[in-house]
Steps between C-alpha positions, in 0.01 A plus 500: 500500500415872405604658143604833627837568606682834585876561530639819643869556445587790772758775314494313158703673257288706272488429126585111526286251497485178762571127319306194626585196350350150674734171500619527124205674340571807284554831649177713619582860489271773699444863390789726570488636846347916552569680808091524542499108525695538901667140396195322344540307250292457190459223278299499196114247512683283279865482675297452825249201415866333335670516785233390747426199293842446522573553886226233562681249337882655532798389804617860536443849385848729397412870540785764367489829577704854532458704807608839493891538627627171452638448151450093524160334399345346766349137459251330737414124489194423640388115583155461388451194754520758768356778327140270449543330846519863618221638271310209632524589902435850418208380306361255771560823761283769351186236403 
């Protein structure tokens, strides 16, 4: 499994920043979004490494987020079953 992972949030509202939090683990917060990021998101070395040590061992991955016009915050739940099995294939594919 790699240790690099990149999420790009297309028209993420400027200013805020995303919230990751895996199963019931505190809340990982990522630099507050700039219009020269074009959606990418940031997360500090340390918030990173925490939250990929805890995706390898986590059920699912909650992702909030603003996106510009819509005055809700958006959440994302991610199974990390699928997520690795899919990692995996991709994995197996370009080797």
């Amino acid at each position: 499994m790699t240790n690099q992972m990149t999420l790009i949030i297309p028209n993420l509202q400027l200013g805020n920043a995303v919230k990751m939090r895996v199963d019931k683990n505190d809340v990982i917060f990522s630099k507050n979004a700039k219009k020269a990021d074009f959606g990418l998101v940031h997360l500090g070395g340390g918030e990173k490494e925490l939250l990929l040590r805890q995706m390898k061992g986590g059920d699912f991955l909650f992702i909030r987020f603003n996106i510009n016009g819509l005055d809700q915050e958006t959440t994302v739940k991610l199974n990390l079953a699928d997520f690795k099995q899919a990692a995996l294939y991709y994995q197996s594919r370009i080797n």
